[in-house]
PAZAPA-4460 file (N, C-alpha, C; in steps of 0.05 Angstrom, whole numbers, plus 32768, in hexadecimal, padded with zeros to 4 digits):
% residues 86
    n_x    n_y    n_z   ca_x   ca_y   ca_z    c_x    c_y    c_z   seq   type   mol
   8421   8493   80E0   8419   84AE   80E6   8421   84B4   8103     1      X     A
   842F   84CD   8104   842F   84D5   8125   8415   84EA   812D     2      X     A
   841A   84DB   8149   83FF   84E7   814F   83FC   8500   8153     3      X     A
   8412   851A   814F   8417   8535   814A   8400   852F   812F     4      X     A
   83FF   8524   8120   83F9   8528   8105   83D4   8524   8108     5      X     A
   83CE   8520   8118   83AC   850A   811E   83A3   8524   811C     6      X     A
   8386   8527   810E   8378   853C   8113   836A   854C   8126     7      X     A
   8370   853D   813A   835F   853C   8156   8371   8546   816D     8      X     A
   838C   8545   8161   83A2   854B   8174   83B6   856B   8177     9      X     A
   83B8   8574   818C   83C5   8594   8181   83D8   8590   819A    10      X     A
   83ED   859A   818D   8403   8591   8197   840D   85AE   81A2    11      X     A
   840C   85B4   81B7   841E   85D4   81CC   842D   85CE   81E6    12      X     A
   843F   85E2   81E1   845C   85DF   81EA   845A   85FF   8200    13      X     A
   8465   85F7   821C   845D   860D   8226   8482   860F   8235    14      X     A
   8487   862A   8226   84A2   8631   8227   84A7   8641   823D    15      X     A
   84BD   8642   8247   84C2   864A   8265   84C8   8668   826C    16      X     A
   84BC   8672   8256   84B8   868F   8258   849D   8696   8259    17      X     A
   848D   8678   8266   846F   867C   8264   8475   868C   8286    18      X     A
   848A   867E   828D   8487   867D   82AE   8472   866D   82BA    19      X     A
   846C   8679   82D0   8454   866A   82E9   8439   866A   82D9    20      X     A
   8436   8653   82D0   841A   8651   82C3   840F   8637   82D4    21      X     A
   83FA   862D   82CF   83E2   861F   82DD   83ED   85F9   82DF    22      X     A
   83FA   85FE   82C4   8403   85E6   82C7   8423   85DF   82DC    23      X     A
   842E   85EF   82DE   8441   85EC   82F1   8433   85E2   8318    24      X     A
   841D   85F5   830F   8419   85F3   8331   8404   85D7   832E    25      X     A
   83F4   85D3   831F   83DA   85C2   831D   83EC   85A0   831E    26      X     A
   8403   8598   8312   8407   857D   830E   83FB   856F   82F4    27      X     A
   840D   8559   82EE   83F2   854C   82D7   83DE   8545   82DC    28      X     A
   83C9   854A   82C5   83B4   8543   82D0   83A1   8539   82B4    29      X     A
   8389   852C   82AB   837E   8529   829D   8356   8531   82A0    30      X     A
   834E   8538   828E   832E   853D   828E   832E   8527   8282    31      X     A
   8316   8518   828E   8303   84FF   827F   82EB   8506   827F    32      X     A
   82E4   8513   8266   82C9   8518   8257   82BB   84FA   8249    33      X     A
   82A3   84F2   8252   8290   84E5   823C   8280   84EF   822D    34      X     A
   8275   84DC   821C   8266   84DB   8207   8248   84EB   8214    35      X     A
   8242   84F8   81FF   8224   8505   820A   8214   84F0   8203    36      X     A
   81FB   84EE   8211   81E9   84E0   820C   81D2   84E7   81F7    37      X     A
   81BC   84D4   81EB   81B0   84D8   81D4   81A7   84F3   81D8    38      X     A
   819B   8501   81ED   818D   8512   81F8   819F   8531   81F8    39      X     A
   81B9   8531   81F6   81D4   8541   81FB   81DA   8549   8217    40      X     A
   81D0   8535   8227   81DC   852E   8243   81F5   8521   8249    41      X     A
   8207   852E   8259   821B   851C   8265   8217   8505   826A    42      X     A
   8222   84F4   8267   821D   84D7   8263   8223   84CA   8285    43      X     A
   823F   84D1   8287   8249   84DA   82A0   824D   84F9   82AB    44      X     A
   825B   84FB   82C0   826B   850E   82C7   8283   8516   82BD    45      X     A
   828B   852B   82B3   82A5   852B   82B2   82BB   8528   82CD    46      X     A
   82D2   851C   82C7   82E3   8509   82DB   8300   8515   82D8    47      X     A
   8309   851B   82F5   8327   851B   82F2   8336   850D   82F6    48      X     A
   8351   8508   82ED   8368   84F1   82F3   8372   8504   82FD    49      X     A
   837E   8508   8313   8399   8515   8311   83B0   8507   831F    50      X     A
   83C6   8502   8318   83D7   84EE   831A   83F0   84FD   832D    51      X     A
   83F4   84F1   8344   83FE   84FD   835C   841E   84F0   8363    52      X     A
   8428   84F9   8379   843D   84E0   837D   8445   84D0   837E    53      X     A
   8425   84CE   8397   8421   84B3   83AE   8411   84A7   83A0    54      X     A
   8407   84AC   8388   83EC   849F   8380   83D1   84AF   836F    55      X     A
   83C2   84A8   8367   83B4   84BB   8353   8391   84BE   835E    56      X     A
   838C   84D6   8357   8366   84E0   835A   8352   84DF   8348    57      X     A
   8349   84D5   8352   832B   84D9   8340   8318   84F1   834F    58      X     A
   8310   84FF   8341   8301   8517   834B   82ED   8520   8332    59      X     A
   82D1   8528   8344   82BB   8526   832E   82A9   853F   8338    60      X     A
   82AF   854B   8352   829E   8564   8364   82A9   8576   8341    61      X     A
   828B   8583   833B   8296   8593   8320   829F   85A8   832F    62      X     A
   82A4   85BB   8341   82BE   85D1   834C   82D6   85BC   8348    63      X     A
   82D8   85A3   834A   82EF   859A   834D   82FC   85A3   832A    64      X     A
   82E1   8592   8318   82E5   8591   82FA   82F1   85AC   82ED    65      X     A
   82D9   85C4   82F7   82DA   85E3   82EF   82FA   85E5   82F7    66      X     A
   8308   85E6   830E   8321   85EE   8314   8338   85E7   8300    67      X     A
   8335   85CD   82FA   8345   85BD   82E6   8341   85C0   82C7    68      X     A
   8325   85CD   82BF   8323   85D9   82B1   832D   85F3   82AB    69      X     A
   8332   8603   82B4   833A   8622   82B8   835B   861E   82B6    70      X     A
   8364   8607   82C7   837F   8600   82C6   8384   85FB   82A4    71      X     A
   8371   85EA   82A6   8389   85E6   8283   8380   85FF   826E    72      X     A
   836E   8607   8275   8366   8624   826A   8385   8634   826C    73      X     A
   838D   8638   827D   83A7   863F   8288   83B7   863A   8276    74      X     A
   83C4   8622   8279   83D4   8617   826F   83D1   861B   824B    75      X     A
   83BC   8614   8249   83B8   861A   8228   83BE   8635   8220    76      X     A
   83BA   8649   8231   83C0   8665   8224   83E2   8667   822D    77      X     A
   83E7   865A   823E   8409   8662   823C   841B   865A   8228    78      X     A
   840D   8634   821D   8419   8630   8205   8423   863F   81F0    79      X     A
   8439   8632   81DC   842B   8638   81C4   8427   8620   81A7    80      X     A
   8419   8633   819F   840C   861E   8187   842B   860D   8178    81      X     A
   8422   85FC   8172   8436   85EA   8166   843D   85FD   814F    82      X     A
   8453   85F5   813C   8456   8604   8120   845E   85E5   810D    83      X     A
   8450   85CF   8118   8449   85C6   8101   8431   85C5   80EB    84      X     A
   8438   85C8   80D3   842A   85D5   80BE   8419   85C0   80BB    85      X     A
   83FE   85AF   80B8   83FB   85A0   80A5   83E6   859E   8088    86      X     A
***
């Protein structure tokens, strides 16, 4: 199975007639969400990677989180949806 195919996975493609969107200026980057607790508490914080030149961040201030959130908010609306059917 490819992992295009996993149910958990959505696959978008952001074409260059998106222009200047969030992800051009932001860099790669990843959200690390945990598991809620029995209670539906964050277990942790949510965590950023973001992976740099010189070397990579961890960042957890939530303005840091919110910004990086809004970014891929960004980025998600410039996509577009895959056109595989399944």
């Amino acid at each position: 199975m490819d992992t295009q195919e996993l149910p958990n996975v959505s696959l978008r493609v952001a074409p260059f007639s998106a222009g200047l969107h969030p992800g051009l200026m932001s860099g790669p980057f990843v959200i690390l969400r945990f598991p809620l607790n029995g209670d539906g508490r964050e277990s942790e914080p949510a965590t950023l990677y973001v992976d740099g030149f010189t070397g990579a961040l961890y960042l957890d201030k939530p303005g840091e989180v919110e910004r990086y959130d809004r970014a891929f908010g960004g980025i998600w609306d410039a996509c577009l949806a895959s056109a595989i059917q399944r």
